[in-house]
VEXTI-486383 format. One record per residue (C-alpha): residue in three letters; x, y negated, z negated. Coordinates in steps of 0.001 Angstrom, whole numbers. Each point is the difference from the previous one (the first is absolute). Layout:
BEGIN
resn/xx/yy/zz
Ala/X/Y/Z
...
//
This chain:
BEGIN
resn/xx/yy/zz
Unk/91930/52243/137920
Unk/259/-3300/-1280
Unk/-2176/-3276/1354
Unk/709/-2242/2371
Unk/-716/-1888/3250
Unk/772/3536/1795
Unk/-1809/2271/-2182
Unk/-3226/-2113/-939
Unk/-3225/1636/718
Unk/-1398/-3510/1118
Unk/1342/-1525/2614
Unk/-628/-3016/-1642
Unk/2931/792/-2522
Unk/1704/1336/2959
Unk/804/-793/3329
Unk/-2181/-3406/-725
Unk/1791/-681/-3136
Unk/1201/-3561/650
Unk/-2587/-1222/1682
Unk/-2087/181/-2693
Unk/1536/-1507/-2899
Unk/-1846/-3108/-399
Unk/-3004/2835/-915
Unk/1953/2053/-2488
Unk/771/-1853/-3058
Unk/-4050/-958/498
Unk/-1806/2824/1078
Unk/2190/2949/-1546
Unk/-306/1770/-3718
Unk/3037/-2844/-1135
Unk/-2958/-2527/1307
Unk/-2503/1609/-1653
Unk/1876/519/-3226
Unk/687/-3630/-149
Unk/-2914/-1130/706
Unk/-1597/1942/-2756
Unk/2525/-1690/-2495
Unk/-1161/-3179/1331
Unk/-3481/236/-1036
Unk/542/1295/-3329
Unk/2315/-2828/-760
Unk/-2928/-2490/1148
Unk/-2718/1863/-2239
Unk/2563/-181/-2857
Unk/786/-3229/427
Unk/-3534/-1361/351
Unk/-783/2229/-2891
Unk/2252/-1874/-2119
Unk/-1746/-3519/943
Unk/-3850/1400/-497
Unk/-320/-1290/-3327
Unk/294/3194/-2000
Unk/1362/-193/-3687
Unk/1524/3066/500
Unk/2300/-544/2962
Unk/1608/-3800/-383
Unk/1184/-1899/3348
Unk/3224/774/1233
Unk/2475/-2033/-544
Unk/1743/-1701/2941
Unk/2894/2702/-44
Unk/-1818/3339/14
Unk/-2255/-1336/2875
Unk/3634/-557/2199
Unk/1018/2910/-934
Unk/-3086/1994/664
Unk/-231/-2420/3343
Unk/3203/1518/906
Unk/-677/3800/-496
Unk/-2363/-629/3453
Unk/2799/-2575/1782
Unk/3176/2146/-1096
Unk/-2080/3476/569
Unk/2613/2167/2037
Unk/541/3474/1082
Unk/1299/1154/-2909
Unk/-2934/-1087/-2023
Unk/-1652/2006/2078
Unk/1535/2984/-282
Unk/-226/-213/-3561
Unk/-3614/-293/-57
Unk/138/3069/2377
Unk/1822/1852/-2820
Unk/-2328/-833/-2667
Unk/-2774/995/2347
Unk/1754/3737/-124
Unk/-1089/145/-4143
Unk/-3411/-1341/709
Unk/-1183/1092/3145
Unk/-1817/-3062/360
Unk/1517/-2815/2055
Unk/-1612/-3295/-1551
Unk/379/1338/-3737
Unk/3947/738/1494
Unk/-225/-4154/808
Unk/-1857/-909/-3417
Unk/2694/1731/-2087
Unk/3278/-1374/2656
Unk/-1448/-3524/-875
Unk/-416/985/-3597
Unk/3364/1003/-161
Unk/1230/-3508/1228
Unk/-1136/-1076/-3251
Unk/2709/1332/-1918
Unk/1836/-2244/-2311
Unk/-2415/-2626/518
Unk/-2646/-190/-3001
Unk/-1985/-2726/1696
Unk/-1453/2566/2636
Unk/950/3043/-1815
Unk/-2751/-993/-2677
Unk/-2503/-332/2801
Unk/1222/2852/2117
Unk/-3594/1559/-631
Unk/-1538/-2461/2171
Unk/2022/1005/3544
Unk/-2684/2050/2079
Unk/-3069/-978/-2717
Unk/-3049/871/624
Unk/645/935/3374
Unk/-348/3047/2175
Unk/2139/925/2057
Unk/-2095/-974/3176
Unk/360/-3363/-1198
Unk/3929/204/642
Unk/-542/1654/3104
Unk/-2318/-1685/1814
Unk/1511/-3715/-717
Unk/3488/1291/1093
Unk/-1141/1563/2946
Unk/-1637/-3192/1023
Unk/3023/-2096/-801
Unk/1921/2652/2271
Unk/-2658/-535/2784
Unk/-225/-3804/54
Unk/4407/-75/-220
Unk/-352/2798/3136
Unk/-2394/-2099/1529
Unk/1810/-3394/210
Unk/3367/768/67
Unk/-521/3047/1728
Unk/-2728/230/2527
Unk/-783/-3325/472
Unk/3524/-1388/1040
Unk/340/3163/2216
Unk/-3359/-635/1971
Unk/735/-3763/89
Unk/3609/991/1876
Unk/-2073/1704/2577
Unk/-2465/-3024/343
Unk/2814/-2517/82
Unk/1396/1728/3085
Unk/-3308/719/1789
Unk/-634/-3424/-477
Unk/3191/-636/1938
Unk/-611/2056/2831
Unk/-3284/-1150/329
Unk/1188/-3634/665
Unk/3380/1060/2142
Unk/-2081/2249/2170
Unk/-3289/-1861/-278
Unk/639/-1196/4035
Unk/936/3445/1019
Unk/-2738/1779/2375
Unk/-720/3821/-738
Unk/-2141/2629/1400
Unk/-2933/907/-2209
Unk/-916/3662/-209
Unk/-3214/753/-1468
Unk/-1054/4060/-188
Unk/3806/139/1539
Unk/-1018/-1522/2788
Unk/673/-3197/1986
Unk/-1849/-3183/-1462
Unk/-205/-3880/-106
Unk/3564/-869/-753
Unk/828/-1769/-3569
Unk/3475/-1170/-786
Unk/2775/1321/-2406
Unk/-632/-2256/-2899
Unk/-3683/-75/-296
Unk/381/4122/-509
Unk/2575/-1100/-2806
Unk/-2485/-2373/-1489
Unk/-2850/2359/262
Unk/2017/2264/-2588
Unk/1235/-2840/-2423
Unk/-3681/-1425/-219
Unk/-1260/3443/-1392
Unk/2747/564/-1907
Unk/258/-3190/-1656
Unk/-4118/646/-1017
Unk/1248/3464/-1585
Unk/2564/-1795/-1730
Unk/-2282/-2571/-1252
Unk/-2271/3326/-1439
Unk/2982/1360/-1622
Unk/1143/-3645/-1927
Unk/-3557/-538/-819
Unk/-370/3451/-2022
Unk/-243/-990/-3643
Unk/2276/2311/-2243
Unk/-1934/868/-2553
Unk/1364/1329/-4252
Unk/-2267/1143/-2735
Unk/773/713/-3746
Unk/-2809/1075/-1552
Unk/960/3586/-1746
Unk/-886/3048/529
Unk/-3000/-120/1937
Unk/-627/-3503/106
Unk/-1918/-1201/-2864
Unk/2668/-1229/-1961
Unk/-1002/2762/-3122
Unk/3646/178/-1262
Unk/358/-4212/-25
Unk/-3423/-398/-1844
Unk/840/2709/-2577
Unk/2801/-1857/-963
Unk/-1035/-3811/170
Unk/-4149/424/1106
Unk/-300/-3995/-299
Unk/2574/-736/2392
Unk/-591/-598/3674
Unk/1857/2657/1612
Unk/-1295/-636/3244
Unk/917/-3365/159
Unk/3434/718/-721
Unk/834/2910/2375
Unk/-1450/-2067/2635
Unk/2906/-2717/-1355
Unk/2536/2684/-8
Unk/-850/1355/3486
Unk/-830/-3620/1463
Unk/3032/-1847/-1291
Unk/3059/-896/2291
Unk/2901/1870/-442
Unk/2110/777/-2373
Unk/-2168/-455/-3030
Unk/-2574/1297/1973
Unk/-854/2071/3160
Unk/-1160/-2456/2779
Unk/-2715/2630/622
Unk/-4130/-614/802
Unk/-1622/1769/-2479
Unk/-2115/3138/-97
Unk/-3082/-689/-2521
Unk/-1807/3746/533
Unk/2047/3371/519
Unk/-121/3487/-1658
Unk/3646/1459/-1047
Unk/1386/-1349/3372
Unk/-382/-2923/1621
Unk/-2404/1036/2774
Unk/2854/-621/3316
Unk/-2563/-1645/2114
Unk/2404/-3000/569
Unk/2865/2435/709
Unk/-2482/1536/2454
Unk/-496/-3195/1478
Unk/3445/-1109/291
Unk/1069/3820/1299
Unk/-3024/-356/2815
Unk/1422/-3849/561
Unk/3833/1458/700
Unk/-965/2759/1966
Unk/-2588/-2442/2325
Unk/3163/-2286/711
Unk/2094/3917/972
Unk/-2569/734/2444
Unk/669/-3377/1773
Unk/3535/785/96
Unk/-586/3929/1189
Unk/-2207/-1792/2706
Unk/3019/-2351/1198
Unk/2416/2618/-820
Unk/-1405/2392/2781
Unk/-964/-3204/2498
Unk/3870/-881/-257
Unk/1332/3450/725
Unk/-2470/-128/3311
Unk/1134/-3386/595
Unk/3840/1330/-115
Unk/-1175/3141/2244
Unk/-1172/-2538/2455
Unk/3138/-1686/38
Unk/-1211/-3170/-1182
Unk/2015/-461/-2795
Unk/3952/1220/171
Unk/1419/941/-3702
Unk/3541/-1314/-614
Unk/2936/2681/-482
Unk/1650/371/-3088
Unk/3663/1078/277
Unk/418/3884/-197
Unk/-3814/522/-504
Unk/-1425/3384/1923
Unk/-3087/636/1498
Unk/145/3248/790
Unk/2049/2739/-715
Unk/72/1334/3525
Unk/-1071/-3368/2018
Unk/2251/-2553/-359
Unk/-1841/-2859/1993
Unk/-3029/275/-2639
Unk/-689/-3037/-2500
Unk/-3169/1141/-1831
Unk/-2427/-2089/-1960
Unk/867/2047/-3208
Unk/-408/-3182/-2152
Unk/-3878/-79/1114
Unk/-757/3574/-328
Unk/1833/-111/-3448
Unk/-2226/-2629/-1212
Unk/-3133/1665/1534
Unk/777/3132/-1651
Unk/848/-1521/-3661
Unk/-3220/-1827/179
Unk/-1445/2725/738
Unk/1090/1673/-3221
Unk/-511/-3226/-1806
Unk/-3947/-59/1127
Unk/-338/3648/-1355
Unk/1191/-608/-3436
Unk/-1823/-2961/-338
Unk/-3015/1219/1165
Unk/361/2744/-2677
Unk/507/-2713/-2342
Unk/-3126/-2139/928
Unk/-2615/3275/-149
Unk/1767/1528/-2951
Unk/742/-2161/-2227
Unk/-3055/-1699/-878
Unk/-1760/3156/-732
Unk/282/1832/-3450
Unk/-2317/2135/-2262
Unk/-1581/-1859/-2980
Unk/2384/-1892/-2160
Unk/3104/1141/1551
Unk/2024/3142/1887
Unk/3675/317/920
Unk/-266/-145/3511
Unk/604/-3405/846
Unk/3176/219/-2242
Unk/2392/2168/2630
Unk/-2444/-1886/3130
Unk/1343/-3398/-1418
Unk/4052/1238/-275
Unk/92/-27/4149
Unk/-1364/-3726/711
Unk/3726/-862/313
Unk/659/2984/1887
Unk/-3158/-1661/2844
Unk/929/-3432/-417
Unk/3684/1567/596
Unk/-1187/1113/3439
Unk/-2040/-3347/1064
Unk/3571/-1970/-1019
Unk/1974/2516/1946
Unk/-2113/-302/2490
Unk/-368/-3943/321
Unk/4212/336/220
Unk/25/2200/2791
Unk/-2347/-2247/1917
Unk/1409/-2873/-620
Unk/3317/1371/1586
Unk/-1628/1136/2732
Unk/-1614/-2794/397
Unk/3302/-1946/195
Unk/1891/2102/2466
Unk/-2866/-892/2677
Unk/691/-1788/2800
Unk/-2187/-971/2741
Unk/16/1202/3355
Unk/-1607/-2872/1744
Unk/922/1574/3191
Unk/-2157/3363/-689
Unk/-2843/-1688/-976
Unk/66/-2429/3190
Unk/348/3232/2240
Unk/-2851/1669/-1658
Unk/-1600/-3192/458
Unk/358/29/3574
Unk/-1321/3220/-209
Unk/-3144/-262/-649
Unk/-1978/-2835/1988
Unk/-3420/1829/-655
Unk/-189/-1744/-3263
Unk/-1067/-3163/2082
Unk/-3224/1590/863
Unk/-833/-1155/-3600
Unk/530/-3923/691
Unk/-1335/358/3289
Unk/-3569/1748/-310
Unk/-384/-2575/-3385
Unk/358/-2973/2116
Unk/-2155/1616/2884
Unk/-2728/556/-2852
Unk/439/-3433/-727
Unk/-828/-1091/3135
Unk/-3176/2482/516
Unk/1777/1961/2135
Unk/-2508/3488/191
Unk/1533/3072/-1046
Unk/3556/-1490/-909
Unk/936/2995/-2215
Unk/-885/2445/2421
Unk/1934/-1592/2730
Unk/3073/26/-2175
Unk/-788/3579/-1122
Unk/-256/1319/3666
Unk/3534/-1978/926
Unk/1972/801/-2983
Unk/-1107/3074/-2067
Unk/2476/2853/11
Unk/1678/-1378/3195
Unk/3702/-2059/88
Unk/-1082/-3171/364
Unk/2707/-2689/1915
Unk/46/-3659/-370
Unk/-785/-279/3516
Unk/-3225/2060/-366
Unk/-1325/-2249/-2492
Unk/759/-3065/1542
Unk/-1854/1176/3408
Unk/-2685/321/-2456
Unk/332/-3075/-1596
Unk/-97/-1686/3430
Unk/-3130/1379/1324
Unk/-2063/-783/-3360
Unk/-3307/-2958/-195
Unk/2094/-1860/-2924
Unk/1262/-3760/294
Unk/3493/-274/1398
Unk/1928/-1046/-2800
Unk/-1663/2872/-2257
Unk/1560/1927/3009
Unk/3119/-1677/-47
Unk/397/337/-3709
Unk/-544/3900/217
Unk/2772/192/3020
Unk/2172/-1513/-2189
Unk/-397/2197/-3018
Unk/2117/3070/-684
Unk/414/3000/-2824
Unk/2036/-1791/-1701
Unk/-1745/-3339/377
Unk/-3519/1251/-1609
Unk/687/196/-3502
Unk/-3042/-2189/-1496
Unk/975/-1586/-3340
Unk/2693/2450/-898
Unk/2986/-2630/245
Unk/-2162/-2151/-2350
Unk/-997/2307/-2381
Unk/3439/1764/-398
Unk/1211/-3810/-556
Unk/-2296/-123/-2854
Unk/404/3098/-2689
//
């Protein structure tokens, strides 16, 4: 059976194939692969300008053409590095020799083709490229597909920041809010998550084989090989890595900032889970309608349904999401002594959980834009439910030292349908000054919604 969209194992290469392509040349073994080729072109290159007698600067040439091994880097490069990979069973040594190879007919860098991958360890390949893979997922990736979602709660916030709507706290009937201070409760938490997730600091460190620098000092023990990596790792791209460096690690770069940045995405996927589930209710309720699409079906046997698949497929793929990186964030920092293999195959799936959360930030985002408001649901439901003015009206009683206010309200409203007229014959007949009266007369469900106009107005 060959591969393909139909026959993938992951959905991700599957039925979700095209929505994820702005992931897959960064997050997949091609990404990886070229990555690695980028950092041992910077190490070679800032090899070449350390001084050493026996490895001259590059001339102005080799660097351009070494510069464009990284820019020109391409799918077939990659699968030639994958073929070299089936001699030596090692995939960086497979990269070391493809890059080697490039040297051919070009004495310059063939006479200092020894110094491509020198004195590193592997791990020092690995862990820089899988942090320039995670910062390039990051803010092309995750970042633009959260800030979609924020743009457009941040529009319904301020289009429906007027529009009265029944609370429901424990599922039940509560002081009533409006549409666009619910919005704006969301975007406010979920532009702080986003804030945790920019704010992680993507972290390199090339330091050998368990992080002592032994093979560096062995061959120059006067030079300052810590200085250097840190110049190497610290260094804007493309002569170096852009990275923050790592000053102490064993074999592997310990993963405690990949911890922290898996923990930081997965914080922002619970928001969305939480308004994922509150919009499906919200739908159930009727007060949002979702716009047809032309020859779209519902159900296979009821043709008058338009479900909220766009919510429960984003609640679901977060879901996923939040289980691989939550695997991520407790495994990966852990591993015995200098080094074990387990993070290796662990670290091969963060595309495959950041593939989810982007999946997932798509489908909502749809959803989100087929919604339209029902103004005339929420006004009935509204209308409704008049007991939510015993709030207001015991406060203001309390105000005015009124004994046993809450009570009074309790006895009157709790568990009972409560009419407007009810409350008003209550109103009438309570020791408060007449325009406090007057004023609670005049107020209605959809009239007592505190700040929420203002604050929705605000985000």
């Amino acid at each position: 059976m060959s591969l393909s969209t139909i026959t993938a194992l992951s959905p991700l290469d599957g039925r979700y194939a095209s929505k994820l392509a702005a992931l897959r040349p960064i997050m997949s073994e091609h990404g990886y692969m070229h990555r690695r080729v980028q950092v041992e072109v910077a190490w070679f290159i800032a090899l070449s300008d350390a001084g050493f007698a026996e490895f001259k600067p590059l001339t102005t040439g080799a660097r351009a053409y070494l510069l464009g091994l990284i820019k020109n880097f391409s799918e077939a490069d990659a699968a030639a590095i994958k073929e070299i990979e089936k001699t030596t069973n090692h995939d960086v040594k497979a990269v070391e020799y493809w890059i080697k190879s490039k040297f051919e007919a070009r004495p310059e860098l063939e006479k200092a083709s020894e110094f491509v991958h020198f004195a590193c360890t592997s791990e020092d390949i690995n862990n820089t490229s899988h942090a320039l893979q995670l910062r390039s997922g990051r803010d092309q990736v995750i970042l633009p597909g959260l800030d979609r979602v924020m743009l457009k709660l941040r529009e319904m916030a301020h289009a429906h920041a007027d529009v009265p709507m029944l609370s429901r706290t424990h599922g039940q009937t509560a002081s009533p809010t409006t549409v666009g201070k619910e919005m704006a409760n969301v975007l406010v938490r979920l532009q702080a998550a986003c804030d945790r997730i920019a704010g992680v600091k993507i972290m390199g460190k090339m330091n050998g084989a368990v992080g002592n620098y032994n093979a560096h000092m062995s061959a120059w023990p006067d030079f300052d090989w810590e200085a250097f990596s840190k110049k190497v790792v610290e260094t804007p791209e493309p002569l170096g890595l852009g990275l923050t460096f790592q000053p102490y690690s064993i074999q592997i770069e310990p993963h405690d900032y990949m911890a922290e940045l898996f923990d930081a995405v997965a914080r922002a996927n619970t928001i969305l889970i939480d308004l994922s589930r509150d919009i499906w209710g919200y739908v159930s309720l009727g007060y949002f309608k979702q716009r047809l699409k032309a020859g779209e079906i519902g159900s296979s046997t009821m043709p008058h349904k338009v479900n909220p698949i766009d919510f429960e497929n984003a609640e679901g793929n977060l879901g996923l999401a939040n289980a691989l990186l939550r695997h991520l964030s407790e495994k990966l920092p852990i591993s015995r002594w200098q080094r074990d293999l387990t993070d290796s195959t662990v670290l091969r799936n963060m595309g495959v959980a950041l593939g989810y959360a982007a999946l997932a930030y798509a489908s909502l985002l749809t959803g989100l834009n087929k919604l339209e408001l029902n103004e005339e649901a929420l006004a009935d439901d509204l209308d409704a439910s008049w007991e939510v003015l015993a709030e207001p009206i015991q406060t203001v009683m309390r105000r005015y030292g009124v004994h046993g206010a809450y009570e009074k309200l309790k006895e009157v409203t709790r568990g009972k349908t409560v009419t407007a007229e009810a409350l008003h014959g209550l109103i009438r007949s309570l020791e408060i000054p007449q325009p406090e009266k007057d004023r609670l007369l005049a107020m209605t469900p959809g009239s007592y919604v505190g700040k929420a106009a203002e604050l929705a107005r605000r985000v």
